[in-house]
SERO-4910 file (N, C-alpha, C, O; in steps of 0.05 Angstrom, whole numbers):
BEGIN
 pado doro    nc1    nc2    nc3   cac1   cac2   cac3    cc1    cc2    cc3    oc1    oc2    oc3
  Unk    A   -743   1253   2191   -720   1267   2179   -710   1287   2198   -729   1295   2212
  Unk    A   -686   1300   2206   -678   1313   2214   -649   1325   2200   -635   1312   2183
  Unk    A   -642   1351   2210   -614   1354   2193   -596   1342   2189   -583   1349   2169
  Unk    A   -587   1320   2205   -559   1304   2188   -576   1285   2169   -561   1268   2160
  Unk    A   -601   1283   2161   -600   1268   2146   -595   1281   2113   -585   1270   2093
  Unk    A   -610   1312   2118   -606   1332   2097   -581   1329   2076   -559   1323   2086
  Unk    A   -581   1332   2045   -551   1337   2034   -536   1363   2048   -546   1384   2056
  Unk    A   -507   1353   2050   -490   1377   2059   -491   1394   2041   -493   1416   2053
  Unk    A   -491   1397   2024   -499   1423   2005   -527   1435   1992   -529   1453   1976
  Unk    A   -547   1419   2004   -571   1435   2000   -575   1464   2009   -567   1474   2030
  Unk    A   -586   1474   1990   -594   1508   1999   -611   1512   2014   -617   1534   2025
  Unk    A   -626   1484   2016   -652   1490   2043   -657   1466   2050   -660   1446   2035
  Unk    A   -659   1467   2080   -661   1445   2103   -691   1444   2110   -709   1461   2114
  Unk    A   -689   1414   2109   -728   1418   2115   -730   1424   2146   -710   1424   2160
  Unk    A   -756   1430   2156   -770   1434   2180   -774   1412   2194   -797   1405   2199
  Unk    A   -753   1395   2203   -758   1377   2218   -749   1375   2247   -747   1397   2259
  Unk    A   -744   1354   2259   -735   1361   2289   -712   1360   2287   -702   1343   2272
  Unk    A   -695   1376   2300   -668   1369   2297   -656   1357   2325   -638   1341   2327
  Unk    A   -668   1369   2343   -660   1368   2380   -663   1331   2384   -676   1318   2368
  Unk    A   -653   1319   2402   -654   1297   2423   -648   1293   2443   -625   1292   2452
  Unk    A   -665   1289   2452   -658   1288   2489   -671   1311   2502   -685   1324   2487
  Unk    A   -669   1320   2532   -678   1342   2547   -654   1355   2548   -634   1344   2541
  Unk    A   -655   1376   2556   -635   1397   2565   -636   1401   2597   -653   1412   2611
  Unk    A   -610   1391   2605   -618   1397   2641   -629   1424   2651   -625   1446   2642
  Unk    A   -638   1420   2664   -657   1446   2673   -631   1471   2696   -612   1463   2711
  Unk    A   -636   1493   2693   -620   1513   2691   -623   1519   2731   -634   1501   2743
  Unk    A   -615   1540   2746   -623   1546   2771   -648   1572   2764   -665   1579   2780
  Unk    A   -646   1586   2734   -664   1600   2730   -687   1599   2720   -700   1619   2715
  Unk    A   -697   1573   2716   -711   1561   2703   -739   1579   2718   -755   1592   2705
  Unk    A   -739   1577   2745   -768   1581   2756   -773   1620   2753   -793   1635   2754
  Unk    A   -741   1626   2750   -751   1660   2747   -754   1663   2727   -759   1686   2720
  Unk    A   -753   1641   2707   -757   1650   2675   -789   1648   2674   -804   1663   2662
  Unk    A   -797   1626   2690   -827   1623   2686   -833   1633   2700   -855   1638   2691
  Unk    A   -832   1649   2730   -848   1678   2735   -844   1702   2723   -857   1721   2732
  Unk    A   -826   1705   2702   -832   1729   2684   -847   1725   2661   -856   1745   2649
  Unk    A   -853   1698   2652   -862   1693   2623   -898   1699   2638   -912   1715   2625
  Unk    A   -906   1692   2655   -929   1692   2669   -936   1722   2666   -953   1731   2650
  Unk    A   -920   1737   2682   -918   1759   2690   -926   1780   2653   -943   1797   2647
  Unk    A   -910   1769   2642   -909   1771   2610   -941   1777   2600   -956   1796   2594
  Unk    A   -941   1749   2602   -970   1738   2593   -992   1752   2593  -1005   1761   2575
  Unk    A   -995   1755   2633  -1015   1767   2641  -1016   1802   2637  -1035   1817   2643
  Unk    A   -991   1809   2627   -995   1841   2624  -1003   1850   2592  -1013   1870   2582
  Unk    A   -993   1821   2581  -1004   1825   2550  -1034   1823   2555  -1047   1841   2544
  Unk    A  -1046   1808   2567  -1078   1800   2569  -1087   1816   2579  -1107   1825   2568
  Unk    A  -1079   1830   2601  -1093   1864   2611  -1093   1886   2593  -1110   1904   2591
  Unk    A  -1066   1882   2577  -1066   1908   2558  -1092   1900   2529  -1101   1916   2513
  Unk    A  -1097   1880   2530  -1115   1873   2503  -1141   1888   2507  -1157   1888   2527
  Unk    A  -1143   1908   2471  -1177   1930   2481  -1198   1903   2499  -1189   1882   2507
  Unk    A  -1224   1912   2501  -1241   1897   2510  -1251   1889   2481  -1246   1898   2458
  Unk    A  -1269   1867   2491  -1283   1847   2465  -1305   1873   2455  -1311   1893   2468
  Unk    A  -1313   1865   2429  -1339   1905   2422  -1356   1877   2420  -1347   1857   2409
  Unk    A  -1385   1878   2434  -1415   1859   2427  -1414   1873   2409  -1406   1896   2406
  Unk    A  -1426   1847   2389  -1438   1850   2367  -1422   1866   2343  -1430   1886   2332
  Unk    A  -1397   1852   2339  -1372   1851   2331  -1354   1837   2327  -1334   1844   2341
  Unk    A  -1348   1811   2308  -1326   1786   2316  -1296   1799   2310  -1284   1810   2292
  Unk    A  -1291   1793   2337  -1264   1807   2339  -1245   1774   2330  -1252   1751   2329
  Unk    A  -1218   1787   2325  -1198   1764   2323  -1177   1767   2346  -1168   1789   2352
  Unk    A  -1169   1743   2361  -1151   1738   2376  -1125   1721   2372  -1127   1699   2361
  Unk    A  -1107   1728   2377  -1085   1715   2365  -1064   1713   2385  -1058   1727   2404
  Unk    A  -1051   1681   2371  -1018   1669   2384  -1006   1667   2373  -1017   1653   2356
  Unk    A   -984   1672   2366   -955   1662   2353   -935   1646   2365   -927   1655   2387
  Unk    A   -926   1626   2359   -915   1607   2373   -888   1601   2356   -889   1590   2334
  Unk    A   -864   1608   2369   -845   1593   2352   -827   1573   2369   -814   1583   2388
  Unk    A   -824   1550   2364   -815   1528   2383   -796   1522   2387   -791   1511   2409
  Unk    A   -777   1526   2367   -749   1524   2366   -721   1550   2370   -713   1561   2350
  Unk    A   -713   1556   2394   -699   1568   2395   -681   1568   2378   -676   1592   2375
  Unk    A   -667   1555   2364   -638   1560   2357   -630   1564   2337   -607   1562   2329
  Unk    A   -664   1575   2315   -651   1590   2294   -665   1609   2284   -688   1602   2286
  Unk    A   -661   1634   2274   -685   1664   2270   -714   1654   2253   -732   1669   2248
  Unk    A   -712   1628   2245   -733   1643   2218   -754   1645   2236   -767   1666   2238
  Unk    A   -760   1622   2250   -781   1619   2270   -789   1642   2291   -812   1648   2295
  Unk    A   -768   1655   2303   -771   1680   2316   -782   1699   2287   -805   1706   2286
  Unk    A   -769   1705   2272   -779   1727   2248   -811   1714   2239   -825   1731   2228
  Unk    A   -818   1698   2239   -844   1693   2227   -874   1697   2247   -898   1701   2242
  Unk    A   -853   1692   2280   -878   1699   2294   -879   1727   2303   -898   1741   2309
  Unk    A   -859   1731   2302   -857   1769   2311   -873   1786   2292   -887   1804   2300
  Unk    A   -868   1776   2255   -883   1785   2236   -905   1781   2243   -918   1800   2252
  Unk    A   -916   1756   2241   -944   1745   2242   -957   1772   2263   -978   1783   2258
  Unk    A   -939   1780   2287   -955   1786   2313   -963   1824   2293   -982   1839   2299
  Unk    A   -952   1827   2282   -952   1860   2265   -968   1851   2249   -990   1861   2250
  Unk    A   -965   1835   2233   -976   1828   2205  -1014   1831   2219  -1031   1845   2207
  Unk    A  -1017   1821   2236  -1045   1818   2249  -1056   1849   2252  -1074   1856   2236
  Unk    A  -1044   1872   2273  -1045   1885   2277  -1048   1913   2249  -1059   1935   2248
  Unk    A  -1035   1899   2234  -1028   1928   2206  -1052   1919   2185  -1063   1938   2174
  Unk    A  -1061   1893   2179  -1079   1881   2159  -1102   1866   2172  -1123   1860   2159
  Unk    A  -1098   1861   2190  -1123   1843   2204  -1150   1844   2230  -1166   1827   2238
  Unk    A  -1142   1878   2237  -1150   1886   2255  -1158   1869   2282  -1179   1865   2294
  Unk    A  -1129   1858   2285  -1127   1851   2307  -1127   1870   2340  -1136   1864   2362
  Unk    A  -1111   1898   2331  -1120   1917   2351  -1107   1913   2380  -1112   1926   2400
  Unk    A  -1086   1892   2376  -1072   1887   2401  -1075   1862   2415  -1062   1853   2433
  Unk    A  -1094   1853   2404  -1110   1829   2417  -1092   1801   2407  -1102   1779   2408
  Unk    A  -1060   1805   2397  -1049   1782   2395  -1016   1780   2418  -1002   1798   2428
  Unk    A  -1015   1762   2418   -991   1756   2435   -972   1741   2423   -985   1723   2411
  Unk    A   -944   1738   2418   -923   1722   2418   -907   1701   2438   -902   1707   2461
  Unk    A   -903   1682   2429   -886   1664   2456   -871   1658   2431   -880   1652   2408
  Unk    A   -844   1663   2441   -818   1662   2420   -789   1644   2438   -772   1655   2452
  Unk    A   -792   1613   2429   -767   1611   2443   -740   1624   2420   -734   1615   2398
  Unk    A   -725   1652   2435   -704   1653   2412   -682   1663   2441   -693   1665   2462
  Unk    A   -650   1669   2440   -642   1681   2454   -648   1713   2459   -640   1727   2478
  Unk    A   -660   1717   2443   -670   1750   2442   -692   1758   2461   -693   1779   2472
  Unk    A   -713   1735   2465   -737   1737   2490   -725   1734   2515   -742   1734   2533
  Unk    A   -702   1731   2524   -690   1734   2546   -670   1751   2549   -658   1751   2571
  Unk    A   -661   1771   2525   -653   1797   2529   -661   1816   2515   -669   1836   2528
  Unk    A   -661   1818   2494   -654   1857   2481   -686   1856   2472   -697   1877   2467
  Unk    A   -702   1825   2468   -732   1838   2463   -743   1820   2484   -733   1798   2481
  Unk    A   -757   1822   2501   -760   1805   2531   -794   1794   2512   -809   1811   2500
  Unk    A   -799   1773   2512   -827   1761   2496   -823   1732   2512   -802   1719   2515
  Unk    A   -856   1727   2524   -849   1693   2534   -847   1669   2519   -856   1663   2497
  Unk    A   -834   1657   2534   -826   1633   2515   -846   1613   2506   -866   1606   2518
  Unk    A   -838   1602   2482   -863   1579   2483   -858   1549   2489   -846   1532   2476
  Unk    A   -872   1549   2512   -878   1529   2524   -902   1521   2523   -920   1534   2513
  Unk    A   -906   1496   2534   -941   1483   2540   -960   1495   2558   -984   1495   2554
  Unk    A   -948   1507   2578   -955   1519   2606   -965   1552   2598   -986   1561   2606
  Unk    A   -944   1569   2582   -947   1589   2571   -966   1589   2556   -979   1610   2555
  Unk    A   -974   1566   2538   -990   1572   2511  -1020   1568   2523  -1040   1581   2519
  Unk    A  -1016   1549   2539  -1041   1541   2562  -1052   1565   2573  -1076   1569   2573
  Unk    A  -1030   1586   2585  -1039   1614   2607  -1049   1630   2583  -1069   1645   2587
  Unk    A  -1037   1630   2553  -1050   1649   2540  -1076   1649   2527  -1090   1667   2520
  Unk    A  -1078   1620   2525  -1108   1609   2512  -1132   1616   2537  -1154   1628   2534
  Unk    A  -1122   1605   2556  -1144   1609   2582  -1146   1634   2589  -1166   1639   2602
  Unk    A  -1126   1659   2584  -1126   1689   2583  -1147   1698   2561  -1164   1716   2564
  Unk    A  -1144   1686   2542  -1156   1693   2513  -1188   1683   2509  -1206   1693   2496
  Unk    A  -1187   1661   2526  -1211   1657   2529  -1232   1665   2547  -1256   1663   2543
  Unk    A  -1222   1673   2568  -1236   1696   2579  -1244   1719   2578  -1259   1731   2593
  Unk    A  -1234   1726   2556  -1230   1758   2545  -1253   1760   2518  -1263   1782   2513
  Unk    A  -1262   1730   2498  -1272   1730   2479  -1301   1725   2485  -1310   1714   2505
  Unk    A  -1314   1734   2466  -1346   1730   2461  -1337   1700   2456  -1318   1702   2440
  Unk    A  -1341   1667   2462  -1346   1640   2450  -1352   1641   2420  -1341   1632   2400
  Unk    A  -1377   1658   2429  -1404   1655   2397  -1391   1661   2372  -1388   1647   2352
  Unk    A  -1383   1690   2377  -1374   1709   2356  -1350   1705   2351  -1346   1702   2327
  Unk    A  -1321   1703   2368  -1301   1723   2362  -1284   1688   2354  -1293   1666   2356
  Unk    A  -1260   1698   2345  -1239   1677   2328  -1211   1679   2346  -1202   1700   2356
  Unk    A  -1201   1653   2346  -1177   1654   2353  -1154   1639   2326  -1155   1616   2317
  Unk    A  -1140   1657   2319  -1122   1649   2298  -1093   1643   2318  -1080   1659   2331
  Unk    A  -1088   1619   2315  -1057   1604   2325  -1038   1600   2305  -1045   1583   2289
  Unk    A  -1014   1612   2301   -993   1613   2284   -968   1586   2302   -961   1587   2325
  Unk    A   -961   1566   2284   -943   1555   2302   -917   1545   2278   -920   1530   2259
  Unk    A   -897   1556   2284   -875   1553   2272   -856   1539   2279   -854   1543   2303
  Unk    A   -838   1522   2272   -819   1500   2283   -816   1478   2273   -835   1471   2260
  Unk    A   -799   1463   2274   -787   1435   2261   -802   1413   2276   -802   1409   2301
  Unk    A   -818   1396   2256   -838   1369   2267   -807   1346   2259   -784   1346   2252
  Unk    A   -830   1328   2268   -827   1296   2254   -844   1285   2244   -868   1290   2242
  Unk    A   -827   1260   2235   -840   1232   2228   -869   1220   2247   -889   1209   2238
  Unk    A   -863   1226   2274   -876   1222   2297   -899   1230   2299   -919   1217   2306
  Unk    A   -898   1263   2292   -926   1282   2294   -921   1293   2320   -938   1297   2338
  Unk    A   -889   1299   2322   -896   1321   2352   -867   1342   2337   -848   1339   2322
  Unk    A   -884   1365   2353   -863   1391   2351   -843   1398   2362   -839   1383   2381
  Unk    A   -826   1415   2359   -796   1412   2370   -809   1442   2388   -827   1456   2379
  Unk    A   -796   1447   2416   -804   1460   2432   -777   1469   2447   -779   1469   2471
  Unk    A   -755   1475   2437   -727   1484   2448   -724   1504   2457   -739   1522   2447
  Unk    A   -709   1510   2473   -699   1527   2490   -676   1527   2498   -676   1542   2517
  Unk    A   -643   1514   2495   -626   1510   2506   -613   1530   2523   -612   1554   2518
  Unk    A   -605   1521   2538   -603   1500   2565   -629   1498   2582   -627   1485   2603
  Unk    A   -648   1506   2577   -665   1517   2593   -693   1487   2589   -705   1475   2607
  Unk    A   -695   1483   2560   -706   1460   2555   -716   1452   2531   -722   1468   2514
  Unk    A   -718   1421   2528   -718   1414   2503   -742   1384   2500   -738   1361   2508
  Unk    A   -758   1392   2490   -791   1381   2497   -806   1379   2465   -798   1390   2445
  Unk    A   -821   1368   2466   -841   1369   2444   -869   1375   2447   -879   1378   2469
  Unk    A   -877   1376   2432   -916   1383   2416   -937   1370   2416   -953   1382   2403
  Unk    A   -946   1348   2425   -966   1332   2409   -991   1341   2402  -1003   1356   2417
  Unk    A  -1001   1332   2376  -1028   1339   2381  -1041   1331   2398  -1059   1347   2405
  Unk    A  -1039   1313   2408  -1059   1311   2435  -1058   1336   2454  -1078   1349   2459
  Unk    A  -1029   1341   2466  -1030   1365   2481  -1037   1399   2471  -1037   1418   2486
  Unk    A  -1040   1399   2448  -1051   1417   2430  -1078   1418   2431  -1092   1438   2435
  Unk    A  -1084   1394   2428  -1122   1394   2422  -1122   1400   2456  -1132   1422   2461
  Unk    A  -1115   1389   2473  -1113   1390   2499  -1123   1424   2516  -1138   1432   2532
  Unk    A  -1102   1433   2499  -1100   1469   2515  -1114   1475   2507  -1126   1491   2521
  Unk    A  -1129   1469   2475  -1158   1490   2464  -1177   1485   2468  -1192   1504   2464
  Unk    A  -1189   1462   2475  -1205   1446   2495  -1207   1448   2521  -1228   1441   2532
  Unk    A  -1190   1458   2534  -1190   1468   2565  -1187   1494   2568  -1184   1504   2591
  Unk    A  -1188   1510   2544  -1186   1540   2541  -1222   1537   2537  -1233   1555   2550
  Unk    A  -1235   1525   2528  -1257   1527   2510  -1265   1552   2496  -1283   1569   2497
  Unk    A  -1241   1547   2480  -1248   1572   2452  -1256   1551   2433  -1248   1528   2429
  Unk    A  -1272   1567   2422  -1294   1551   2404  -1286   1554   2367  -1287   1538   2349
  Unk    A  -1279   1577   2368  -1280   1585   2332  -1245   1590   2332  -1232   1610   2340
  Unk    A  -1236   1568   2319  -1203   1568   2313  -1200   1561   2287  -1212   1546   2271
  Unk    A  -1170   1582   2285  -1160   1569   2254  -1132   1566   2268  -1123   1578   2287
  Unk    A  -1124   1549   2255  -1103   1534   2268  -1083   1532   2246  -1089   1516   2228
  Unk    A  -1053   1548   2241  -1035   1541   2226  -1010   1534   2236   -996   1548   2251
  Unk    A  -1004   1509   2227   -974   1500   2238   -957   1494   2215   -964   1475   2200
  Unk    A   -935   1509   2210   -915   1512   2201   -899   1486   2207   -896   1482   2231
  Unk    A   -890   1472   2194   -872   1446   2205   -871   1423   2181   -887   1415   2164
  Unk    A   -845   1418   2189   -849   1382   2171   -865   1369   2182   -867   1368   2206
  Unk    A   -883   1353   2164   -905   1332   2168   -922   1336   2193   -928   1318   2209
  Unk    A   -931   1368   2193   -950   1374   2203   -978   1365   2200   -996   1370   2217
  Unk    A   -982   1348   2176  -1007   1341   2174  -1019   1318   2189  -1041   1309   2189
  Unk    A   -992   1309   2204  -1008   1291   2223  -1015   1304   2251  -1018   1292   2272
  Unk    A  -1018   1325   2247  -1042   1338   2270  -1062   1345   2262  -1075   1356   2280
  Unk    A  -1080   1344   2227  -1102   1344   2223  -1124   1329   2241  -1143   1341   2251
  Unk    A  -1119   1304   2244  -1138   1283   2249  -1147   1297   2281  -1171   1300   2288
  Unk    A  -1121   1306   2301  -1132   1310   2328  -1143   1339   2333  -1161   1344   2349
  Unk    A  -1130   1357   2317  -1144   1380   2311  -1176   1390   2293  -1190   1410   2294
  Unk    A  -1178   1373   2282  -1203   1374   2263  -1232   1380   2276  -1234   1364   2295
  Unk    A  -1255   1397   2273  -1270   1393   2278  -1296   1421   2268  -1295   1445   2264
  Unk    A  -1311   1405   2269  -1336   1434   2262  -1327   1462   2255  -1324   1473   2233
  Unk    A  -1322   1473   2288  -1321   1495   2288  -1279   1499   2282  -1266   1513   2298
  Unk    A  -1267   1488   2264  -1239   1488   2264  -1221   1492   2234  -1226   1476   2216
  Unk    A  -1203   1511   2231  -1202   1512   2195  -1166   1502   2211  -1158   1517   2229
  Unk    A  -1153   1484   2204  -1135   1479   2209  -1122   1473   2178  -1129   1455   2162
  Unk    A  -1094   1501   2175  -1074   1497   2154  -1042   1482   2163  -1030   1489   2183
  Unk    A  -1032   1464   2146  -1009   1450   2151   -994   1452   2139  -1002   1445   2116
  Unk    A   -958   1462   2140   -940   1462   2121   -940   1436   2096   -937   1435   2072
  Unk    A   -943   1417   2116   -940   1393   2095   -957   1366   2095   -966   1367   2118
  Unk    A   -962   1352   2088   -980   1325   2094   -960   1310   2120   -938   1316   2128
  Unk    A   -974   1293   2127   -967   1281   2145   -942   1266   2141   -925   1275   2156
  Unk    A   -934   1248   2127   -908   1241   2114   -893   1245   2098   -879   1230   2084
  Unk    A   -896   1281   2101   -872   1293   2085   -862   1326   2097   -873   1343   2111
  Unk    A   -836   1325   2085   -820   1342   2096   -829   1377   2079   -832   1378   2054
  Unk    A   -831   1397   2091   -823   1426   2092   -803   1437   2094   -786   1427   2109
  Unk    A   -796   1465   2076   -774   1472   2074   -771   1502   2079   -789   1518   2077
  Unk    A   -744   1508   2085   -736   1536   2085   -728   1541   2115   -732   1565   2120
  Unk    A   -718   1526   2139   -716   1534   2158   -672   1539   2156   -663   1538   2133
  Unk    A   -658   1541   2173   -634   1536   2176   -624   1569   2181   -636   1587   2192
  Unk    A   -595   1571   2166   -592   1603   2169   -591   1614   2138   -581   1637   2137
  Unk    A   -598   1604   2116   -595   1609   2092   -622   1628   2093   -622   1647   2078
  Unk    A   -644   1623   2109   -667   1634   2098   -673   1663   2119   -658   1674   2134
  Unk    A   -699   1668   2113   -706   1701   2131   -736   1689   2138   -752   1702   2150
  Unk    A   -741   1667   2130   -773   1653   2132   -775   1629   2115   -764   1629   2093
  Unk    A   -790   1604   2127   -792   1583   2112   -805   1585   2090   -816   1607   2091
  Unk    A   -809   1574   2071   -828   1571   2051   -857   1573   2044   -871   1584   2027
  Unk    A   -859   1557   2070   -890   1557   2066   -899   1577   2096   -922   1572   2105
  Unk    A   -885   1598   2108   -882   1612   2121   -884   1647   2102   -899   1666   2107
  Unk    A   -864   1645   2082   -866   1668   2077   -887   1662   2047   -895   1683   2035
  Unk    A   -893   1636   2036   -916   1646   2020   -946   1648   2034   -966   1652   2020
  Unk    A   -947   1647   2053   -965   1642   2074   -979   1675   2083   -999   1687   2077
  Unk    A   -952   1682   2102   -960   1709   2114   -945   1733   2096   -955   1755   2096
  Unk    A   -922   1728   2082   -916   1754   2081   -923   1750   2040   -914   1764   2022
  Unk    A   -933   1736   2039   -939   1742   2010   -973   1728   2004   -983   1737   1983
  Unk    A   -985   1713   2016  -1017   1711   2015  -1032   1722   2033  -1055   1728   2027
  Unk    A  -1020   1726   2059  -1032   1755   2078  -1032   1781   2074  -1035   1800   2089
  Unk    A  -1027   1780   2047  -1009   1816   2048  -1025   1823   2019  -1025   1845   2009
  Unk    A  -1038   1798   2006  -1063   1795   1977  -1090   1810   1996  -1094   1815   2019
  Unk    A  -1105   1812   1972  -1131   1819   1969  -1140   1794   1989  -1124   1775   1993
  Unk    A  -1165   1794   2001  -1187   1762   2006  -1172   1757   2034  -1152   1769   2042
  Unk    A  -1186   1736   2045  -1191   1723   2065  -1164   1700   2068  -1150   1689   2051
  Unk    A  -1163   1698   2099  -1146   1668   2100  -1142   1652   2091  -1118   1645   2090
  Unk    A  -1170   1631   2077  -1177   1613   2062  -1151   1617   2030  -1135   1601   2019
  Unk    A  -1159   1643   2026  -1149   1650   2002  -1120   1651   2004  -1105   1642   1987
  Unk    A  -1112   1664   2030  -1083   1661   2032  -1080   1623   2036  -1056   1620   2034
  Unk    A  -1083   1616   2036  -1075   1589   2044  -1075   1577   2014  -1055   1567   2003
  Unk    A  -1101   1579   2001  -1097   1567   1977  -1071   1573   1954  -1061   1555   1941
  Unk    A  -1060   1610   1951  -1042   1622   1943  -1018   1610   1956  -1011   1593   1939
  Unk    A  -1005   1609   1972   -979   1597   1986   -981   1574   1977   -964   1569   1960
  Unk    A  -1006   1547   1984  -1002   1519   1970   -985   1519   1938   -967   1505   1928
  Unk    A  -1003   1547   1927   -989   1537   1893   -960   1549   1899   -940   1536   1892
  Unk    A   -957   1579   1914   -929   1582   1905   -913   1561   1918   -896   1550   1904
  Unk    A   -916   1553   1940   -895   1526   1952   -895   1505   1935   -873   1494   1931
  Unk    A   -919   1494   1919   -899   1475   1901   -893   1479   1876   -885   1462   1861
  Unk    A   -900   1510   1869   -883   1513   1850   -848   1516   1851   -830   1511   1834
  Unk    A   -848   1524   1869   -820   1530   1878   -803   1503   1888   -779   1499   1883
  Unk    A   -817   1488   1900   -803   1455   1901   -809   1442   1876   -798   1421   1872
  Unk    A   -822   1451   1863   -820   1436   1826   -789   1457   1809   -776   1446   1792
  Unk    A   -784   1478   1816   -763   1489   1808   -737   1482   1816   -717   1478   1802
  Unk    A   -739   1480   1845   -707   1472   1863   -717   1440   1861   -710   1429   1882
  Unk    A   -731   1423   1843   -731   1398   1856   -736   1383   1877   -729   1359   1882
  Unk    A   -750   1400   1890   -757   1381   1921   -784   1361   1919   -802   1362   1902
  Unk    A   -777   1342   1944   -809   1329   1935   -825   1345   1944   -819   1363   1960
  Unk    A   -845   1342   1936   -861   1361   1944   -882   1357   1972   -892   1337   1982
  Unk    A   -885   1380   1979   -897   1387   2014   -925   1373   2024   -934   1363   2044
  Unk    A   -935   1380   1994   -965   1380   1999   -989   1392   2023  -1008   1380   2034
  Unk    A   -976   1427   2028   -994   1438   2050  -1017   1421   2048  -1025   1407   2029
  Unk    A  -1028   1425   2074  -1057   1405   2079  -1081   1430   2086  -1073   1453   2089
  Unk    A  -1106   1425   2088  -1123   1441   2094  -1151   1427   2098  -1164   1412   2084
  Unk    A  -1157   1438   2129  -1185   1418   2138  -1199   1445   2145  -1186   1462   2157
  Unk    A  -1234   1449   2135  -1241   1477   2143  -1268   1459   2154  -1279   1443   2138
  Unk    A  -1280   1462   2186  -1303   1458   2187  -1328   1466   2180  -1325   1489   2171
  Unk    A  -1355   1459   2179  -1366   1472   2164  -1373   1497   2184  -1373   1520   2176
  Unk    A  -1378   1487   2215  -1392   1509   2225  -1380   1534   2232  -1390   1550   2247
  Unk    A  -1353   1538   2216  -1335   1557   2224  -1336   1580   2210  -1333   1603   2219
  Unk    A  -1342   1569   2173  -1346   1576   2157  -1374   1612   2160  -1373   1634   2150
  Unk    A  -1391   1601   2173  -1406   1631   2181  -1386   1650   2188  -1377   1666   2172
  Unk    A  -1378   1648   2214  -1358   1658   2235  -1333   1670   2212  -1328   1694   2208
  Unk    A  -1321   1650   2201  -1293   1672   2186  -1306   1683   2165  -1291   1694   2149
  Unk    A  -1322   1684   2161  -1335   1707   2138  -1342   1729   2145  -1335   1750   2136
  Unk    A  -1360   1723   2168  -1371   1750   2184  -1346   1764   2198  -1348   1787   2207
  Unk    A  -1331   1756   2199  -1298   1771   2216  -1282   1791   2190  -1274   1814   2193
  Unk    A  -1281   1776   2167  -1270   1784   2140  -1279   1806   2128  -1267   1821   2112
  Unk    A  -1315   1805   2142  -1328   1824   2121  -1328   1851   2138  -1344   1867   2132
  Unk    A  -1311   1856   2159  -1306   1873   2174  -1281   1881   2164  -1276   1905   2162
  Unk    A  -1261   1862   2157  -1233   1878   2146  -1233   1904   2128  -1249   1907   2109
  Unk    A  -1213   1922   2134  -1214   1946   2115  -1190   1944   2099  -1169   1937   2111
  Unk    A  -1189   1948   2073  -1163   1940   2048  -1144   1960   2074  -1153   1977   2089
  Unk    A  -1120   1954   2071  -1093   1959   2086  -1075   1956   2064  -1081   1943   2043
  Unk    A  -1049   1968   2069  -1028   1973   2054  -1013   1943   2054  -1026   1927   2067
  Unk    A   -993   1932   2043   -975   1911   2056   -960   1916   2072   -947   1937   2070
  Unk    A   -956   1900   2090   -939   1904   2109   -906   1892   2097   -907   1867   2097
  Unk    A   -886   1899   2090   -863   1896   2084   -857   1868   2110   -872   1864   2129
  Unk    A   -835   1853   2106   -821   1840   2118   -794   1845   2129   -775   1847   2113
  Unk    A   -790   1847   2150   -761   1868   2159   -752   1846   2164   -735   1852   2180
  Unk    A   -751   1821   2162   -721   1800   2162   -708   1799   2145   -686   1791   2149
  Unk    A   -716   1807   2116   -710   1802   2089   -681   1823   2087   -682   1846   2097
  Unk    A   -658   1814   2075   -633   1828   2072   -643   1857   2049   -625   1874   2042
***
């Protein structure tokens, strides 16, 4: 599915791919990627040090699609939302393709190469044993099972899970929760899955997610996700289960088919996000500043 297949008068466009083709590559292309580097590596110097005998959380936000806010507003949140409720402590980074990361808020873009420098930054920096890496990934899937990765003019690429399992595997970070925001995200369960892995999905694998376009301030299963089950009492787990009911309650009201978020938790992870949780201290909510 993609937007022209959408009704012209729907109030919400699902999360699918909308882009085709590449985007010819720019003359700035290579100074864009020695600043996103440059980016990267000053976010990873500025991160406190890891505390022994302490599971710290590490964090990415990824939004893939340049060319419309919700995706920028959900990872910029996500990157606060960590910091104000999750005692993240600085230890997260953003890669935002939007036109705004190349002026008035300079943040690197997300690319494969980028998300690669930040995992292999991040994983140098973490205890293996102890500490967590939480990945936020926002953006329009497909039918296919790959992610939309835009940037116009600059470039226009996709996701696979293969190249996903790829970077966290050659990062060797060990204890991941993995959330991707997207239509028929759930066909990256199967390559993502494992022991040490709690991987949440906007939708099952052959079906569409909603709330992206310019009608919204956050997708659906985006803002019941972070800014209304992150911002509850309890643990991740718990946010994930809360967003599943409000998302299809809300596509049983507007009529949509329904999403069916997905959820794979390994077992051996299960120690690890407990012992991280039982370190959280109750925090206030953090408000959402995209909201009119």
């Amino acid at each position: 599915m993609n937007r022209a297949s959408l009704p012209a008068l729907a109030l919400v466009i699902a999360l699918c791919a909308p882009w085709a083709g590449t985007a010819a590559a720019t003359d700035d292309d290579d100074a864009i990627a020695s600043r996103d580097a440059a980016l990267i590596d000053a976010r990873l110097q500025a991160m406190p040090a890891q505390r022994p005998g302490v599971p710290d959380l590490y964090a990415v936000a990824f939004a893939g699609d340049g060319g419309e806010d919700v995706f920028r507003n959900e990872a910029t949140y996500f990157e606060t939302l960590l910091a104000a409720r999750f005692g993240s402590d600085g230890r997260a980074i953003a890669l935002v393709n939007h036109p705004d990361s190349l002026d008035i808020a300079p943040r690197p873009l997300a690319t494969l190469d980028n998300l690669r420098r930040a995992l292999a930054g991040i994983a140098q920096a973490m205890n293996p044993e102890q500490d967590l890496l939480l990945l936020f990934i926002t953006t329009h899937g497909n039918r296919y099972h790959t992610l939309v990765l835009a940037m116009p003019p600059h470039f226009d690429t996709t996701l696979s899970p293969g190249q996903l399992r790829g970077a966290l595997d050659e990062a060797g970070i060990r204890n991941r929760v993995l959330m991707i925001s997207a239509c028929f995200s759930g066909g990256f369960v199967p390559a993502l899955a494992s022991p040490d892995t709690v991987v949440m999905t906007a939708a099952r694998r052959d079906r569409a997610s909603f709330g992206c376009g310019d009608t919204e301030s956050a997708t659906w299963f985006g803002r019941a996700l972070l800014v209304e089950g992150m911002n509850r009492d309890g643990g991740l787990l718990q946010a994930f289960d809360y967003a599943k009911r409000q998302v299809s309650r809300r596509e049983t009201m507007e009529g949509f088919k329904p999403s069916e978020p997905q959820l794979s938790v390994g077992e051996a992870i299960l120690p690890r996000l407990r012992a991280w949780e039982a370190t959280l201290a109750p925090a206030p909510r953090l408000q959402y500043p995209y909201d009119p």
